[in-house]
N, C-alpha and C positions, 0 to 999 in steps of 0.2 A: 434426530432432526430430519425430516421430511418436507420437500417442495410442496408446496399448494397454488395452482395455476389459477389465471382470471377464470380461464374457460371452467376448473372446477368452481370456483366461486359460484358462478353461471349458474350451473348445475343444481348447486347448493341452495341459492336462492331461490329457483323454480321449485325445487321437489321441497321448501320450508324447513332444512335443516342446516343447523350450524355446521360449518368448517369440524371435521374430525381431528380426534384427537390423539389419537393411534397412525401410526406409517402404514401403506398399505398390505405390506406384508402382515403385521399385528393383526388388519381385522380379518384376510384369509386365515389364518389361525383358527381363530373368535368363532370364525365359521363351521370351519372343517373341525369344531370339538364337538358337533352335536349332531356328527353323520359315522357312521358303522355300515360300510358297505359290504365286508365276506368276512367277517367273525359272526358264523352262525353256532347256536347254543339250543338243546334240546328242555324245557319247561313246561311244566301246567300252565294252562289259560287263567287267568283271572277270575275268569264266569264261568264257561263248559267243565273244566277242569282237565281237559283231554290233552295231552302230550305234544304240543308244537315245537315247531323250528321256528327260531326268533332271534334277533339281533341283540339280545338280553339275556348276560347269563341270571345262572336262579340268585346266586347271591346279592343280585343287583336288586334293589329293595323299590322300584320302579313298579308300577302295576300293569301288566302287559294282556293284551284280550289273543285269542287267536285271531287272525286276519277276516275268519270266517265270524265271529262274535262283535269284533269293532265296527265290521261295518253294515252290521243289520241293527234293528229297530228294537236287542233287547235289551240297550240301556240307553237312558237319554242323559246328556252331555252338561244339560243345562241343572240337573239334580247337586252338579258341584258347583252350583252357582255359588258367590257371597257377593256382598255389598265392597264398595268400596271406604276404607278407611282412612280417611283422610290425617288420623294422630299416630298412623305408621307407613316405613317407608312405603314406596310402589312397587320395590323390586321384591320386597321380604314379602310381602302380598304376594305377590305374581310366582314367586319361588312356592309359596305353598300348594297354590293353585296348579303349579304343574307338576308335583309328586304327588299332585292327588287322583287326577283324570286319567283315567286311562289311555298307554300309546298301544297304535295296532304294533302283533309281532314284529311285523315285517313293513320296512315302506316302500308296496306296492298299491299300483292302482288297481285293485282285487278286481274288482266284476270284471274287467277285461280282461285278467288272466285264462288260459285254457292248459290244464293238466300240465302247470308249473309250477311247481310246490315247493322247490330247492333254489327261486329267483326271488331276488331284493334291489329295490329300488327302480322296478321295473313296471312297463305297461304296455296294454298289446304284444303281450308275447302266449306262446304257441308252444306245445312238445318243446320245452326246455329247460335245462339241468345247471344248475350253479353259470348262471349269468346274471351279470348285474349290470346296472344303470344301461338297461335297453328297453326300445319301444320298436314295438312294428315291427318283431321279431320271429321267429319258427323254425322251429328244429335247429337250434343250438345249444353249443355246450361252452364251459368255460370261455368264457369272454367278458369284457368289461367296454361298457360304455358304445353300444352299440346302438345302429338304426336302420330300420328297414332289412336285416341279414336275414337270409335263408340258407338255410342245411350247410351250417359251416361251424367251427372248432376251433378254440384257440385263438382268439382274435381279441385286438386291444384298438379302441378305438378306431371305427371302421363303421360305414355304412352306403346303401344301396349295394349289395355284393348278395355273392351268392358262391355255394362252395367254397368254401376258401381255406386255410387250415396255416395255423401259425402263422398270423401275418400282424402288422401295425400299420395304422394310417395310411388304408386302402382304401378306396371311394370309385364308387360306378364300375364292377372289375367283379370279374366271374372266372373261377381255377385259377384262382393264386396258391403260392406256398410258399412258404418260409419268405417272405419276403416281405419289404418298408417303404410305404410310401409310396406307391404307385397308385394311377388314376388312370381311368376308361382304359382297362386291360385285360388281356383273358391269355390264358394257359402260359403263365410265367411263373419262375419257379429259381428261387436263391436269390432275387434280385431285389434293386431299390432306388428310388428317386428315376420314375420312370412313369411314362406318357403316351398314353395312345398306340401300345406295343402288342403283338401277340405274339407266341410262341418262340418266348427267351429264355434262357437258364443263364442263372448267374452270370448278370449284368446291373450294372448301373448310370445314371446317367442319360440314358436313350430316350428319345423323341420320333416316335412314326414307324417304327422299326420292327421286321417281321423276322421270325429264323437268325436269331443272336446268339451264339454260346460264346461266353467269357466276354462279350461285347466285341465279339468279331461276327462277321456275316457270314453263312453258310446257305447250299442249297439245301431245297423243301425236303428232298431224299438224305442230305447227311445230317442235318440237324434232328428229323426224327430217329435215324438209326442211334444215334448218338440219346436223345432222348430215353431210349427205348432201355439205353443199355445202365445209364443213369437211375432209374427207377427200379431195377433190381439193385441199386448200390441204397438205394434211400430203403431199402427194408431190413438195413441190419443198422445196429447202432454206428459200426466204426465206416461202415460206411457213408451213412450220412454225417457224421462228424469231416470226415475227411472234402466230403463236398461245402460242408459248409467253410472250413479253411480254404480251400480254392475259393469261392466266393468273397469274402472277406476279405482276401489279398485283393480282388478286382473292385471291389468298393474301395478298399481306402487308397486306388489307383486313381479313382476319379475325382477332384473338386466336388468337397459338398457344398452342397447350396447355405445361403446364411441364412433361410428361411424358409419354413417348410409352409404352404398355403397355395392357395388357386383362387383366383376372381375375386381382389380385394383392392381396396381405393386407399389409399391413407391410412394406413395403419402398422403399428407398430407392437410385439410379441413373437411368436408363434403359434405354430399351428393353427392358424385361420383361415378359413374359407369363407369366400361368397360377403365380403365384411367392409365394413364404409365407415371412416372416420372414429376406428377402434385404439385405442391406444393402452398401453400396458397390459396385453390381455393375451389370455393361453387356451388352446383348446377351444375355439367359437366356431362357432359356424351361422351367417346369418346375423351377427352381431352391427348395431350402427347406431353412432353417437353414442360410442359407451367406452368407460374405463374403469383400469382393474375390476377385469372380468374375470373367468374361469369355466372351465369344463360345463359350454354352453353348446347340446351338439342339435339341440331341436330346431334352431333357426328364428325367425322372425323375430327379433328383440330389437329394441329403440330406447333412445335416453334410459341408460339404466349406469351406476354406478356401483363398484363394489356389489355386483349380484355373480355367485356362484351357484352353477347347476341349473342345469333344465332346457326353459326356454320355451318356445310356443305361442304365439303371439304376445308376447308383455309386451308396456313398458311404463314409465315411470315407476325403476324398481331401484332401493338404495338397501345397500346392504343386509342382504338377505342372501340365503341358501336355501334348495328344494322347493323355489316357488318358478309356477310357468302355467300352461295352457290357458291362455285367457285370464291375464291380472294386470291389475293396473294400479298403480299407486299405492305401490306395498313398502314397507319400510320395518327393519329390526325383525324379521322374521322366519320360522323355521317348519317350512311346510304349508303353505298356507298356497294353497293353486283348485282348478279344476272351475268348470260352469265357468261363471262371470263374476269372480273376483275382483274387488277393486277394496279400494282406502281402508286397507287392513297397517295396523301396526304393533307390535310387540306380544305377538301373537303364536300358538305352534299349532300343527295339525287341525289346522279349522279348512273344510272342502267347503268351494262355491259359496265364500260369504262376501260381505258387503256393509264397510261398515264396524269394523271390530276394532279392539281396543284391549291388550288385554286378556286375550279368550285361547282354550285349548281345547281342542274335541270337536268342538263347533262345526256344524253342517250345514249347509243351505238357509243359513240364517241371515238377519239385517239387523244394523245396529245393537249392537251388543256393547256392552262393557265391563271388563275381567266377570266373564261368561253368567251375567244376571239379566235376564230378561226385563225388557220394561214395559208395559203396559201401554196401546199404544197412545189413548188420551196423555201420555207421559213422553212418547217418545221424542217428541220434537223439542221440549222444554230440555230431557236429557241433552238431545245432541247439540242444544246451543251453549248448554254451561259446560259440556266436557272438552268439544272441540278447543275451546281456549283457553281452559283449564289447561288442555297437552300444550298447547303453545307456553304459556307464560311457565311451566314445567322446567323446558326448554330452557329457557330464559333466566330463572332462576337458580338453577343446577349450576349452568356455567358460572353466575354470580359466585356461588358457595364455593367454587371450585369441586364439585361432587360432577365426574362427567360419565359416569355410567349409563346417565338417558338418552343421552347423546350417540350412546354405541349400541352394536349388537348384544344378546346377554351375555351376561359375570357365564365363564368358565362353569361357575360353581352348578348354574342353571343343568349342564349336560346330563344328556339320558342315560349315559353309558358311564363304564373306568374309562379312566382317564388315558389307556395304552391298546385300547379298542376301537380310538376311530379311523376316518379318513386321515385325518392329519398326522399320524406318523407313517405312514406310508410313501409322503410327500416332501415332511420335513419335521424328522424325527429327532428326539432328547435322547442324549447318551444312555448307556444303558441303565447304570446307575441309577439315575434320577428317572426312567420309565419303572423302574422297581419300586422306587423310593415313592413316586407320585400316583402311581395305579393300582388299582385291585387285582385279581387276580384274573376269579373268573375260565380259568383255565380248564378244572376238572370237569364241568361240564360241555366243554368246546366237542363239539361234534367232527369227529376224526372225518377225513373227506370219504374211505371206502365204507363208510358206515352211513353214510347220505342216501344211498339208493333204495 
């Protein structure tokens, strides 16, 4: 049993969909089953035939292009077009339609990549090596979920930084290290929950603070000697082990915060920044007028509900994942962003359409329906019987008590095993039943020292 507020009502009613029927936990699940962010797998292309790295191992019976193949001009998307059939269901329909079309290797935004061949789920990035989910990136390595970084390593969730190396939710902040959560800083090192500081070592806590060791103050002359002597101890292992316990005793010295975020109005999760009127929501940044949100780090989003990943100007987005830069009125969807997206629904991997229904592959197209072109003497007759054809859908389904149209896709939909996506990394099935319920896929998992 799950609350449902007037304000979601609200919501509900504006964006035309019924009250859900899953808690919201259920539909992040529903979500996070049809994203694979660092299980990379070496395969043939589809078409070229040539040897890529892809989020698909081979046993997976999926048709995958190289990154380089999907998104040029030598197959067209609409050749897997069919009709719709009105004497079977929409979902068994739509299920064939997406093991048929082919997905890129990898989900990045290719043409913006430069000499980054080992990143997934990324765009505008630059010279870099096994990083994921970042944009406006260069010259980094192992990190997740990044924006805007330069020449830094090791980083989880962070952006506008530069150099930095082992750190988590760092923001505006150049020569960090080993350290959590600090904002507008530079040359801090073992510390966390800290503001507008320069040149600390393991500290936490601090606001405005320059020459800090262990959160005591020193002068400019003993805090460097001290410095100096520090950094020949962080180049052996048991040395920086031993710095990092001194540390850690001063952290859990200081009252943590109940809330980690900066510049937010009414809003209730974590880790938020910059966010107005958010509630149930993790990881946003830029977020307003939205609930059960998620790992939202690009900003600008509005009325959106139940939307995980991305961001970039939306908004009117309801339950969807991997949709952002310029979309609007997307609903049930899995990838579907880029150009001038709008009134896309039940939809995966269609770039800069408008108008869809239905469709996978799909590129800078208009009105579409489970990916058949229509003729345009046709098109306008099309979109008045479809449009309320999905309405009365709606409408119906709940009647029958069938409420699958209602949600994000059946599980069964996912591009991947069942023990390869996002979602056990987050909240994971014993191990048993990840055996019981997943493929394998293992033998061909590409070992990390064998990536370069």
């Amino acid at each position: 049993m799950f609350l449902i507020e007037d304000e979601d009502f609200q919501f509900y009613k504006k964006i035309e969909v019924p009250p859900p029927t899953f808690c919201p936990e259920c539909r992040f699940q529903r979500r996070l089953n049809f994203r694979n962010e660092r299980n990379l797998y070496k395969r043939p292309c589809g078409l070229c035939k040539k040897i890529m790295i892809t989020t698909f191992s081979s046993d997976n019976p999926r048709i995958a292009y190289c990154q380089e193949c999907w998104w040029s001009d030598k197959w067209d998307p609409a050749d897997y077009g069919r009709p719709y059939d009105p004497s079977r269901t929409f979902f068994e329909q739509l299920n064939e339609l997406f093991n048929e079309v082919p997905l890129p290797a990898l989900g990045n935004n290719y043409p913006t990549l430069v000499n980054s061949e080992y990143v997934n789920e990324s765009g505008s990035v630059k010279d870099s090596y096994l990083t994921f989910d970042a944009d406006f990136c260069e010259n980094t390595m192992y990190g997740t979920r990044l924006t805007h970084i330069k020449d830094s390593s090791d980083l989880y969730m962070s952006r506008d930084a530069e150099l930095e190396y082992e750190d988590v939710a760092c923001y505006r902040s150049s020569r960090i290290f080993f350290s959590e959560d600090c904002a507008d800083c530079v040359n801090v090192y073992f510390s966390k929950n800290m503001v507008n500081c320069q040149d600390c070592f393991g500290c936490a806590g601090l606001r405005n603070k320059q020459y800090y060791l262990w959160n005591q103050a020193l002068t400019k002359e003993a805090y460097n000697e001290k410095l100096e002597a520090f950094k020949k101890s962080m180049k052996t292992r048991m040395g920086g082990s031993a710095l990092w316990e001194e540390a850690l005793a001063v952290w859990n010295s200081v009252p943590y915060k109940f809330f980690h975020g900066l510049g937010n109005n009414n809003v209730t999760g974590d880790y938020l920044y910059h966010s107005k009127n958010a509630k149930d929501s993790f990881q946003c940044q830029g977020l307003e007028d939205g609930r059960f949100c998620q790992l939202i780090k690009d900003g600008s989003v509005k009325d959106v509900y139940d939307y995980t990943i991305w961001g970039a100007n939306v908004h009117m987005i309801y339950d969807c994942i991997n949709v952002g830069e310029n979309t609007a009125n997307a609903k049930f969807n899995f990838v579907v962003a880029l150009g001038n997206t709008m009134n896309a629904e039940y939809s995966m991997w269609s770039l800069n359409v408008a108008n869809i229904f239905g469709c996978s592959g799909i590129r800078g197209k208009n009105t579409i329906f489970s990916i058949k072109n229509i003729q345009k003497n046709n098109m306008n007759y099309c979109v008045r019987k479809l449009l309320p054809i999905c309405k009365r859908i709606h409408m119906w389904i709940r009647r029958e008590g069938c409420m699958d149209m209602e949600n994000f896709f059946l599980a069964s939909f996912r591009p991947m095993h069942t023990t390869k996506q996002t979602l056990w990394n987050i909240s994971p099935l014993p191990k048993k039943r990840r055996r019981h319920e997943g493929g394998d896929g293992e033998k061909n998992r590409v070992p990390n020292m064998q990536l370069r």
